[in-house]
ZADRENPA-817207 format. One record per atom (N, C-alpha, C): x, y, z; residue number from 1; residue in one letter. Coordinates in steps of 0.02 Angstrom, whole numbers, padded with zeros to 5 digits. Example, Ala and Ser with C-alpha at 12.3 -4.5 7.8 and 13.67 -1.06 7.14 Angstrom:
residues 2
[[00660 -00284 00390] 1 a];
[[00615 -00225 00390] 1 a];
[[00660 -00165 00390] 1 a];
[[00642 -00112 00354] 2 s];
[[00684 -00053 00357] 2 s];
[[00645 00002 00394] 2 s];
This chain:
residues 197
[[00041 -00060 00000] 1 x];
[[00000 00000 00000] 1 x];
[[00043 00062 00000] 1 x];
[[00116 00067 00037] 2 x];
[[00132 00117 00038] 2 x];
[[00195 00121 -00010] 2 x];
[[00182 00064 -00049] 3 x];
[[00232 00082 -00109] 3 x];
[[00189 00105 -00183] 3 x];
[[00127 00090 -00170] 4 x];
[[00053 00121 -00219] 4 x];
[[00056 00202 -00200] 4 x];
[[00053 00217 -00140] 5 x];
[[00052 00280 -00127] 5 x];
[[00114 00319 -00165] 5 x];
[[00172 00304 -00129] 6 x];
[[00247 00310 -00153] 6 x];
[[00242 00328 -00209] 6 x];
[[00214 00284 -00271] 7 x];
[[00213 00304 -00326] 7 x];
[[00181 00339 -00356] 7 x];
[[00118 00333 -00333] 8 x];
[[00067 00402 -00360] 8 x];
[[00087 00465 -00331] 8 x];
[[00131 00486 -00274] 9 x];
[[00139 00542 -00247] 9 x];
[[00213 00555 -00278] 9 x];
[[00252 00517 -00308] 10 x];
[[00299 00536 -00345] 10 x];
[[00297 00559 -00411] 10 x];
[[00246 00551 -00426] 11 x];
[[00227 00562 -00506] 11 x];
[[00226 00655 -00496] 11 x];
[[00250 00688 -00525] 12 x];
[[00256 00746 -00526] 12 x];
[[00152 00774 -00572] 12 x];
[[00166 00736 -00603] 13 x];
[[00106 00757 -00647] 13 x];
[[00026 00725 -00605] 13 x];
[[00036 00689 -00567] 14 x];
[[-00034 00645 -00528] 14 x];
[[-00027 00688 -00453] 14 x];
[[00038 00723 -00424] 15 x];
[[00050 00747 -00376] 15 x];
[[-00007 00816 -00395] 15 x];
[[00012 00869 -00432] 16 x];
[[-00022 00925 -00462] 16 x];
[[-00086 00924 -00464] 16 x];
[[-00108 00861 -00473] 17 x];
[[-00204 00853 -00508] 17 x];
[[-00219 00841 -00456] 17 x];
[[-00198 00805 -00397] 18 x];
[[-00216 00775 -00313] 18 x];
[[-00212 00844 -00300] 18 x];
[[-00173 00882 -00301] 19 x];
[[-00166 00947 -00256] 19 x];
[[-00210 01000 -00293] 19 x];
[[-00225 00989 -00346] 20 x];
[[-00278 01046 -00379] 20 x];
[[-00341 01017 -00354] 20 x];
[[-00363 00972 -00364] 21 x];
[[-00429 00938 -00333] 21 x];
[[-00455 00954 -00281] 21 x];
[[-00382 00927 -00216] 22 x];
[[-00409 00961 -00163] 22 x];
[[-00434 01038 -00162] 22 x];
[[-00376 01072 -00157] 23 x];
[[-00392 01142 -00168] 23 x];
[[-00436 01167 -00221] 23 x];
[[-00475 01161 -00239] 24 x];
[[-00544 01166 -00285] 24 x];
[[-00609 01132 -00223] 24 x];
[[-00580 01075 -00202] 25 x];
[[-00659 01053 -00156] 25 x];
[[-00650 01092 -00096] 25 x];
[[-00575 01124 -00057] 26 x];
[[-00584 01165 -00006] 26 x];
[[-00620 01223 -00011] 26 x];
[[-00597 01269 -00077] 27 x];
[[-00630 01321 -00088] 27 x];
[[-00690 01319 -00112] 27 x];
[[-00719 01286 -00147] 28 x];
[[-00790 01262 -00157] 28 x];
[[-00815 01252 -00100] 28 x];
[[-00796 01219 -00048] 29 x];
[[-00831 01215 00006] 29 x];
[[-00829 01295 00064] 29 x];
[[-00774 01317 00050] 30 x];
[[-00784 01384 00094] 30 x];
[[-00808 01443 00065] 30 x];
[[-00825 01444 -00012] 31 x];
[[-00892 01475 -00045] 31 x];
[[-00960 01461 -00026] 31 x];
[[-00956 01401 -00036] 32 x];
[[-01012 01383 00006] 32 x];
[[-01058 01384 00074] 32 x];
[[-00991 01412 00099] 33 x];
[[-01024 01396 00185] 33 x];
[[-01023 01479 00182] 33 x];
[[-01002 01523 00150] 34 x];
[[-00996 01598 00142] 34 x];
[[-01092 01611 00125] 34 x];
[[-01081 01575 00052] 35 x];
[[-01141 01596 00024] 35 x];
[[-01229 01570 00076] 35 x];
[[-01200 01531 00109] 36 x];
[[-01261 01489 00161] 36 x];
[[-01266 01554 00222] 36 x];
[[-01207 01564 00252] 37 x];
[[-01214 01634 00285] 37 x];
[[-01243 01691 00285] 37 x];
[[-01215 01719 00215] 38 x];
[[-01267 01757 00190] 38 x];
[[-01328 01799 00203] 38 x];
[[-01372 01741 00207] 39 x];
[[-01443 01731 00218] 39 x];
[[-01462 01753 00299] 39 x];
[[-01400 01733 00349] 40 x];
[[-01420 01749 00409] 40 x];
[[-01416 01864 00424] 40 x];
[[-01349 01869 00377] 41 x];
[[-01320 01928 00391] 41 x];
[[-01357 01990 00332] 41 x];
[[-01388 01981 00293] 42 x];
[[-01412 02029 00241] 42 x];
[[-01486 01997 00233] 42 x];
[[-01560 02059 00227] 43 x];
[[-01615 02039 00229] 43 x];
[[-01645 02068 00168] 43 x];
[[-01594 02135 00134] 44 x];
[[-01625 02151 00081] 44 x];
[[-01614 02101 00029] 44 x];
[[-01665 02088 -00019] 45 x];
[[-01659 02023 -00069] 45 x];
[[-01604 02043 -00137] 45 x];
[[-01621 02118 -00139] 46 x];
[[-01572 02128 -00202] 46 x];
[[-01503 02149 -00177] 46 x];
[[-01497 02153 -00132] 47 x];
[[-01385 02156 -00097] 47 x];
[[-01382 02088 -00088] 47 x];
[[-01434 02050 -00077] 48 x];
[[-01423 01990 -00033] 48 x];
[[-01397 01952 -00135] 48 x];
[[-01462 01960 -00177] 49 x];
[[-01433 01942 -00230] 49 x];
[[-01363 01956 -00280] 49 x];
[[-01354 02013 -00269] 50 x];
[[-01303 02060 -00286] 50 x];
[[-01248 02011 -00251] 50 x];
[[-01221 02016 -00173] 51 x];
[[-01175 01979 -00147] 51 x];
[[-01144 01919 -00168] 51 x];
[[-01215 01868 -00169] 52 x];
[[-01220 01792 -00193] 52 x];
[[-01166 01788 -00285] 52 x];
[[-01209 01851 -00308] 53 x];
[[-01160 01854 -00395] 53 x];
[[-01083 01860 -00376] 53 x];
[[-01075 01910 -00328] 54 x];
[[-00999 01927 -00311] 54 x];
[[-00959 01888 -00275] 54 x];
[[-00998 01839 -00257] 55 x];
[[-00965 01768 -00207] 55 x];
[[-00945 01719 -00257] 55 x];
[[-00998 01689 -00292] 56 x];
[[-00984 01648 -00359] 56 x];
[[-00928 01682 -00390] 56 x];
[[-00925 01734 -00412] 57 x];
[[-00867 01758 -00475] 57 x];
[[-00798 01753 -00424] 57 x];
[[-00826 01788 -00368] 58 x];
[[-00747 01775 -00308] 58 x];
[[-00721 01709 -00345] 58 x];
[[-00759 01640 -00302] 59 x];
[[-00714 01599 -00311] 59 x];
[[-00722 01574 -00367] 59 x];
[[-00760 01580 -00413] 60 x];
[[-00731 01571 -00493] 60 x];
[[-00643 01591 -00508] 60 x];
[[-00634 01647 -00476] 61 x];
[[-00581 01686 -00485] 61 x];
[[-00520 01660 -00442] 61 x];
[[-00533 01643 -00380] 62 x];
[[-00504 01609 -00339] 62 x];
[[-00488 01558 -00351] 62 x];
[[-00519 01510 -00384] 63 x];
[[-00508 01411 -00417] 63 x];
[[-00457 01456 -00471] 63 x];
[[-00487 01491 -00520] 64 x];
[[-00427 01505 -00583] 64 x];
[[-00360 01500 -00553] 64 x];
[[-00349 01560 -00516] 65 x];
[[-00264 01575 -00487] 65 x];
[[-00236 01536 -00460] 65 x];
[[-00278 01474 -00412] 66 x];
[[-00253 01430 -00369] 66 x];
[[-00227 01384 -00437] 66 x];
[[-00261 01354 -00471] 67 x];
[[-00240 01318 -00509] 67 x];
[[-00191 01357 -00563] 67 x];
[[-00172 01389 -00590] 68 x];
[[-00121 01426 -00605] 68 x];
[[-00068 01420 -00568] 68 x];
[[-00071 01445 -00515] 69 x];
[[-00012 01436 -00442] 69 x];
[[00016 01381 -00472] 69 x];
[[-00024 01328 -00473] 70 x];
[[-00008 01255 -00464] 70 x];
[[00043 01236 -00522] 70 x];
[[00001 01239 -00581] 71 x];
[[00023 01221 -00626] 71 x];
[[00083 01277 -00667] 71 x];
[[00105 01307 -00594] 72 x];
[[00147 01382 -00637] 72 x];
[[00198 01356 -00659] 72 x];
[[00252 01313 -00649] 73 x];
[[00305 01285 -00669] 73 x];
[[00316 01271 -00752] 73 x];
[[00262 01233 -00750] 74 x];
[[00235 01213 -00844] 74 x];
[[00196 01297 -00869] 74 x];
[[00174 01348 -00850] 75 x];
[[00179 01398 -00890] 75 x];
[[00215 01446 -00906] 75 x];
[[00308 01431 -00909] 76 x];
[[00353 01474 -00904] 76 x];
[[00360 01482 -00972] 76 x];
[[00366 01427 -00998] 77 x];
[[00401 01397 -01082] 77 x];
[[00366 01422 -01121] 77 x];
[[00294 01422 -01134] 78 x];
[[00252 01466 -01155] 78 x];
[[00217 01525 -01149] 78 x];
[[00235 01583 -01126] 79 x];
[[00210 01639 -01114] 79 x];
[[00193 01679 -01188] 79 x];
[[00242 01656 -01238] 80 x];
[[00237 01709 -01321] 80 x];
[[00185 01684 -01324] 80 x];
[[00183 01599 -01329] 81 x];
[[00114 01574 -01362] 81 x];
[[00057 01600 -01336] 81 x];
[[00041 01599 -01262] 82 x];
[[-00020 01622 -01236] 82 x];
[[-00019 01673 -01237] 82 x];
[[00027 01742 -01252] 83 x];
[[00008 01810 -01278] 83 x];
[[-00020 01803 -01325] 83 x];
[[-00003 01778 -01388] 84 x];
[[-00011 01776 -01476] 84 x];
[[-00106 01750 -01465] 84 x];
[[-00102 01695 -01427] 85 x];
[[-00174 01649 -01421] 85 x];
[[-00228 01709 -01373] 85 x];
[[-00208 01751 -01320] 86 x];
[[-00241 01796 -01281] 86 x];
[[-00285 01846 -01331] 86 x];
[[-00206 01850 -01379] 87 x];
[[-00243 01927 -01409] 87 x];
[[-00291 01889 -01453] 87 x];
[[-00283 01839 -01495] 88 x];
[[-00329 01802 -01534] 88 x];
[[-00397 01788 -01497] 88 x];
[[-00374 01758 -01432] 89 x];
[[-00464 01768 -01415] 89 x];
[[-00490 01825 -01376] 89 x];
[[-00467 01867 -01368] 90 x];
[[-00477 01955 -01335] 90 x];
[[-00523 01977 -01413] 90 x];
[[-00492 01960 -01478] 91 x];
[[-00533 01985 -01545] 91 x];
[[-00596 01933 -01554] 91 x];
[[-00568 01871 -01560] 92 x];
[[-00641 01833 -01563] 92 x];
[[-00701 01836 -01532] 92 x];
[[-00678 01850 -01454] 93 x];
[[-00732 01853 -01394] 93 x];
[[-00752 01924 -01366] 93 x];
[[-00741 01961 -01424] 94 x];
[[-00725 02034 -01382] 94 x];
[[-00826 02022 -01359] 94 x];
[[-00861 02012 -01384] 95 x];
[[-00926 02023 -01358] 95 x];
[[-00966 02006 -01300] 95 x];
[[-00900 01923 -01277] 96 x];
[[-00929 01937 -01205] 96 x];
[[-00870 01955 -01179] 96 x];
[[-00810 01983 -01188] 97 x];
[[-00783 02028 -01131] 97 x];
[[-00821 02086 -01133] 97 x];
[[-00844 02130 -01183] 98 x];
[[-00903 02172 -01175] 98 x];
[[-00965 02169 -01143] 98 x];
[[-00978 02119 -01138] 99 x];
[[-01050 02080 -01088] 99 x];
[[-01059 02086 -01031] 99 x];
[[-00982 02060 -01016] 100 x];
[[-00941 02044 -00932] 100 x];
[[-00945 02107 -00925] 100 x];
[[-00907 02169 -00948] 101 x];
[[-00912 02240 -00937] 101 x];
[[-00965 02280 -00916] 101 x];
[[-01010 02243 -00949] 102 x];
[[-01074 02270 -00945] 102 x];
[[-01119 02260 -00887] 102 x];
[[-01101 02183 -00872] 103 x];
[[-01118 02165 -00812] 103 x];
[[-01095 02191 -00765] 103 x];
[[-01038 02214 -00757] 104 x];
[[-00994 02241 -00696] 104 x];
[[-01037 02301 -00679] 104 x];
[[-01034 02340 -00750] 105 x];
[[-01071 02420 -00767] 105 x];
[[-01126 02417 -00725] 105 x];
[[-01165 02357 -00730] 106 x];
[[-01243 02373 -00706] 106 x];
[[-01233 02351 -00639] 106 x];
[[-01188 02302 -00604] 107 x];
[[-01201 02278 -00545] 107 x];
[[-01172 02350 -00479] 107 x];
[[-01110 02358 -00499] 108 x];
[[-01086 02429 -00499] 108 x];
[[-01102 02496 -00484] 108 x];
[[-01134 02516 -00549] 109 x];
[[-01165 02578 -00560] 109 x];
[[-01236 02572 -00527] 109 x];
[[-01268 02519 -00532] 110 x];
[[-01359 02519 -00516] 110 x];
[[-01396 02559 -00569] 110 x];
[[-01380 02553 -00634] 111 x];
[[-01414 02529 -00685] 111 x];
[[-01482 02523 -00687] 111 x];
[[-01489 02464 -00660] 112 x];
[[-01559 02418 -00649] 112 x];
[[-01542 02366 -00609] 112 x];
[[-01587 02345 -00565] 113 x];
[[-01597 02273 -00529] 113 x];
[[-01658 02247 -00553] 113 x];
[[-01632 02188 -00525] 114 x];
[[-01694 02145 -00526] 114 x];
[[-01760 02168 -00502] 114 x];
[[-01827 02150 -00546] 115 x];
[[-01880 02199 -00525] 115 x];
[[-01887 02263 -00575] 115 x];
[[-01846 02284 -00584] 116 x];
[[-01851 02354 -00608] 116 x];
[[-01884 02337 -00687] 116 x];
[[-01931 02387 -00709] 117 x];
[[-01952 02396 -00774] 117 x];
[[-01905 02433 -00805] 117 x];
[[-01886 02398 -00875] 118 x];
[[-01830 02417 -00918] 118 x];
[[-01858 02412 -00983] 118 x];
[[-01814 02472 -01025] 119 x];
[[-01807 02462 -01101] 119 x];
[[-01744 02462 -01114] 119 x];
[[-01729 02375 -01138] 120 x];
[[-01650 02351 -01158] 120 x];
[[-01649 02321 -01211] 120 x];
[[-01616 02374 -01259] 121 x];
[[-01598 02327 -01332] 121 x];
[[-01667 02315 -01375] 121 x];
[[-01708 02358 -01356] 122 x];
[[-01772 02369 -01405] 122 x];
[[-01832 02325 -01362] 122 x];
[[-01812 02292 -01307] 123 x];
[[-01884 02244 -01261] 123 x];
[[-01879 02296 -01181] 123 x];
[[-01955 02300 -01194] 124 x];
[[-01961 02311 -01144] 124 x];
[[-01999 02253 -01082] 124 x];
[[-01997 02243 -01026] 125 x];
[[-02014 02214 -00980] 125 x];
[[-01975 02218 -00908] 125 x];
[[-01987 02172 -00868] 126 x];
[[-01962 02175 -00795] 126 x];
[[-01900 02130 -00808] 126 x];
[[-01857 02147 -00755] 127 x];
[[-01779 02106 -00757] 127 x];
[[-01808 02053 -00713] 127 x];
[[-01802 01997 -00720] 128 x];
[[-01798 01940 -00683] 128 x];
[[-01739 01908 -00659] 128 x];
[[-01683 01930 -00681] 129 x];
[[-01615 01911 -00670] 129 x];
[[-01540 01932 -00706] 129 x];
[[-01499 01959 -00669] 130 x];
[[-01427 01992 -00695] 130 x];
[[-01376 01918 -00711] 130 x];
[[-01353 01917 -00777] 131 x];
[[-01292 01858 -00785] 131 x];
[[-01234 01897 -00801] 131 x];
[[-01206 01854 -00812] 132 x];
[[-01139 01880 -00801] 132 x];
[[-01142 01898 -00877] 132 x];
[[-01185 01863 -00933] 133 x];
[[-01184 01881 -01001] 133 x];
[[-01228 01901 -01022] 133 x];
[[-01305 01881 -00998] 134 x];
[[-01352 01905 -01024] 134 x];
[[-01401 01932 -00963] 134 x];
[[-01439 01996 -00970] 135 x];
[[-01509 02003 -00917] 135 x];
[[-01550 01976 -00951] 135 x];
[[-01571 01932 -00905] 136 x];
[[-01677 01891 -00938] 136 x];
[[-01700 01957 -00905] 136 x];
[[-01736 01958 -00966] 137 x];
[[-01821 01991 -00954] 137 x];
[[-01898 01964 -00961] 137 x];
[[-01916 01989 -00924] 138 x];
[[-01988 01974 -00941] 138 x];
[[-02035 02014 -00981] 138 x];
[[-02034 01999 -01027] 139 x];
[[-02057 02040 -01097] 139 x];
[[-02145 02070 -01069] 139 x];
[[-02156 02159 -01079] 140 x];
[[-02199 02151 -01080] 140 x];
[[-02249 02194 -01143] 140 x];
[[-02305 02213 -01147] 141 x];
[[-02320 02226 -01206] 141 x];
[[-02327 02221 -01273] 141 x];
[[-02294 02239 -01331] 142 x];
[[-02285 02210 -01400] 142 x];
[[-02374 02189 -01419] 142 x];
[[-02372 02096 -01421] 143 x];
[[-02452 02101 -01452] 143 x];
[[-02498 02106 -01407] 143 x];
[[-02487 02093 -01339] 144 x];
[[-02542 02121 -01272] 144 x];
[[-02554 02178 -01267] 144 x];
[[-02601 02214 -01263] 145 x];
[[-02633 02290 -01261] 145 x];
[[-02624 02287 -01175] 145 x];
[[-02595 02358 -01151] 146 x];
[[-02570 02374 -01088] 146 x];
[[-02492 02362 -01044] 146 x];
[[-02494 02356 -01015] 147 x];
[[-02432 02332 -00982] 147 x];
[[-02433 02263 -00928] 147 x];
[[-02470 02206 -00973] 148 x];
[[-02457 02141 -00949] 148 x];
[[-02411 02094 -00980] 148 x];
[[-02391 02054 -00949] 149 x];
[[-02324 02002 -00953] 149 x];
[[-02368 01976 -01047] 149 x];
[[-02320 01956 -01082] 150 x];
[[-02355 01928 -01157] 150 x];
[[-02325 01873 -01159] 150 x];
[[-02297 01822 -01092] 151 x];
[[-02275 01755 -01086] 151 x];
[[-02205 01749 -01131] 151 x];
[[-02169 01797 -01131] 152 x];
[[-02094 01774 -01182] 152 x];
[[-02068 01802 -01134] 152 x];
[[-01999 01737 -01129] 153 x];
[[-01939 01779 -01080] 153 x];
[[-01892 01797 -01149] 153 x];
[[-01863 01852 -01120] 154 x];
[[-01805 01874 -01188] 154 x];
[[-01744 01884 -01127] 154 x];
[[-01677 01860 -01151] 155 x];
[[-01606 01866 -01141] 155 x];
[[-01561 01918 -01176] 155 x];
[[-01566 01941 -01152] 156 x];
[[-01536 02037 -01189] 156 x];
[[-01436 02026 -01166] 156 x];
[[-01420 02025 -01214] 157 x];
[[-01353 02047 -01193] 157 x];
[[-01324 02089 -01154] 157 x];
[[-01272 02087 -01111] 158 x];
[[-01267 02130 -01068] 158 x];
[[-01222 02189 -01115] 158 x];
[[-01203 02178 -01164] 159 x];
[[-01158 02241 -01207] 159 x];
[[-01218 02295 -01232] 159 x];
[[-01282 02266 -01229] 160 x];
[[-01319 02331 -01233] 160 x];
[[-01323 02394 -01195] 160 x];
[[-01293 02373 -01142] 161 x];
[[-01293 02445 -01088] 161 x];
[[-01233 02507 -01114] 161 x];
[[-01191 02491 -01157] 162 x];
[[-01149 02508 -01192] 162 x];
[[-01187 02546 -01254] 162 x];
[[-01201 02479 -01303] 163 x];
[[-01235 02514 -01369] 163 x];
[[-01300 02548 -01359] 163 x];
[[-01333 02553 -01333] 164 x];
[[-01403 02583 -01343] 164 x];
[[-01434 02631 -01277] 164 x];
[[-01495 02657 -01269] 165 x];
[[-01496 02678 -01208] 165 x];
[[-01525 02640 -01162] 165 x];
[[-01538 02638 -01096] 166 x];
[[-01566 02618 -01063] 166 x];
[[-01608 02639 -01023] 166 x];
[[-01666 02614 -01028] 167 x];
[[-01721 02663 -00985] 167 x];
[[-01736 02618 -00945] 167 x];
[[-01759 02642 -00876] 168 x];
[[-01772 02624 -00814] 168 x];
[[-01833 02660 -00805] 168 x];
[[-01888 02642 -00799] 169 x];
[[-01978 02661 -00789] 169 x];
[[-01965 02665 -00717] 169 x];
[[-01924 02617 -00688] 170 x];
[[-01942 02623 -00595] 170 x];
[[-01890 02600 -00547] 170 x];
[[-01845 02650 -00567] 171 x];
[[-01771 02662 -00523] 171 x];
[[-01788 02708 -00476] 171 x];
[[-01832 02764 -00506] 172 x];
[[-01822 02816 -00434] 172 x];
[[-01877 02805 -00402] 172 x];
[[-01934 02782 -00438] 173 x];
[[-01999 02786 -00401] 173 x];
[[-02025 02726 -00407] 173 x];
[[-02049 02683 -00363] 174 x];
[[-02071 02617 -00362] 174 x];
[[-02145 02613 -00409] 174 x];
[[-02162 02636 -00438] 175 x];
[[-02225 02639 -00476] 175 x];
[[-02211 02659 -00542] 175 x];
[[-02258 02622 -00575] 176 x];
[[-02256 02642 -00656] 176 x];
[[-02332 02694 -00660] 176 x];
[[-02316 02734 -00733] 177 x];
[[-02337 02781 -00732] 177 x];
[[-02384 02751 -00800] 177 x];
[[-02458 02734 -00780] 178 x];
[[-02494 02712 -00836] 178 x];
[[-02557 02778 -00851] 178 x];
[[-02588 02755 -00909] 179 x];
[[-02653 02800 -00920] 179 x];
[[-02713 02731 -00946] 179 x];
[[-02756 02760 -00914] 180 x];
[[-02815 02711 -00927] 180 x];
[[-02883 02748 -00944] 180 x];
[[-02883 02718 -01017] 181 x];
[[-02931 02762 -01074] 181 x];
[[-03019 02713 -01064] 181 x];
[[-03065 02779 -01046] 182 x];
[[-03127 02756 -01047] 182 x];
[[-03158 02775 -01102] 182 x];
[[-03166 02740 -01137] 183 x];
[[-03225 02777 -01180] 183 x];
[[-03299 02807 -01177] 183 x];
[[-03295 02867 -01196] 184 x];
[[-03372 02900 -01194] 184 x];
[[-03418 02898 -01237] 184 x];
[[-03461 02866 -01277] 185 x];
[[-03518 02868 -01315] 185 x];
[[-03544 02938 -01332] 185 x];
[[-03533 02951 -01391] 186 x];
[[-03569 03028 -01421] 186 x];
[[-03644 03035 -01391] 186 x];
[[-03638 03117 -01382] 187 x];
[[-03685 03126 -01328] 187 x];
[[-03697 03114 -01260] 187 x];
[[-03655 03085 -01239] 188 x];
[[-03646 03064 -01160] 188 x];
[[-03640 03134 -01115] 188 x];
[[-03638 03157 -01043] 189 x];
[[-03622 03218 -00998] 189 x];
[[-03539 03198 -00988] 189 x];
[[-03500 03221 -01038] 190 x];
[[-03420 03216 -01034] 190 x];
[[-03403 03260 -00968] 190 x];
[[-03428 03310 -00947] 191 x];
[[-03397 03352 -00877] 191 x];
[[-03436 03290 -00806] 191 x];
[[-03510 03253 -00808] 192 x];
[[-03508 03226 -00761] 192 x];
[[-03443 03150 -00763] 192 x];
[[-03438 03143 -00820] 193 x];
[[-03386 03093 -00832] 193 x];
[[-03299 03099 -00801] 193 x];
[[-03296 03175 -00780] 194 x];
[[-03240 03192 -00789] 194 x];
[[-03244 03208 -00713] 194 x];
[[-03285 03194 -00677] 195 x];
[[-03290 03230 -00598] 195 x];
[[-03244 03157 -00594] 195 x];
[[-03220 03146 -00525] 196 x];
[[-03188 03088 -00504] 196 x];
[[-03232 03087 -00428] 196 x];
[[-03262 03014 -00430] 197 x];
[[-03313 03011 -00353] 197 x];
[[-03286 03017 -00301] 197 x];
């Protein structure tokens, strides 16, 4: 048994993947017990959601470097290549590093949260959720007459906060601002119509 061990812990290359493993299930697990916390210490739902995004990307960010650390030895020899390959996908992907930006922009700035009535990228509806690439919306209007849900979720890119404008119906004021048309029949008393009871 301890010449099985011996050898798997001598392997330079099986040593690295044991030690990245662990350190991936430690920090996974102390994200976790972060993000379970949470819930006891913050009661508003949108910081509380806000946080939870910034915890995930933490240790998204945190697993990257650790494993980097690890494997830093084997990324000396190649540094030209992964410049030459960086800038190649910095041009290919520029749209979701623009996305990511965007996301930052809105989580950041306060933009919009979740809840809020928006016009993004030509849809209007309620945000149901911030990604790291796309905001879902809840589409409203288009072939429904008024301002009810018309059952389509739409995924708006987050680089629209960039290209286009963004309107917010209910950032400063928790209420939307509707008009509701009665019709009057010719010949009707339009001034008793117009008293409010």
């Amino acid at each position: 048994m301890d010449d099985a061990f011996q050898m798997i812990y001598s392997d330079p290359v099986i040593r690295k993947v044991i030690i990245a493993v662990i350190g991936i299930i430690i920090i996974t697990t102390v994200i976790g017990l972060i993000r379970k916390s949470l819930f006891r210490y913050i009661k508003d739902q949108d910081y509380l959601y806000r946080t939870r995004k910034a915890v995930n990307l933490t240790g998204y960010i945190v697993v990257t470097i650790f494993v980097m650390v690890v494997y830093s030895d084997k990324l000396g020899g190649i540094t030209v290549t992964l410049g030459v390959a960086s800038a190649g996908f910095a041009f290919a992907l520029q749209e979701v590093i623009v996305s990511v930006a965007g996301w930052i922009t809105v989580m950041v700035g306060g933009i919009y949260k979740t809840g809020d009535r928006v016009k993004l990228g030509g849809v209007i509806g309620d945000v149901i959720d911030l990604g790291v690439l796309r905001t879902t919306i809840m589409e409203v209007d288009q072939w429904v007459k008024g301002d009810l849900y018309n059952g389509q979720i739409v995924r708006v890119l987050n680089s629209f906060v960039f290209k286009e404008p963004v309107y917010n119906y209910s950032s400063d004021f928790p209420f939307l601002w509707d008009e509701i048309t009665i019709p009057i029949k010719f010949g009707s008393d339009y001034k008793l119509a117009a008293k409010p009871n």
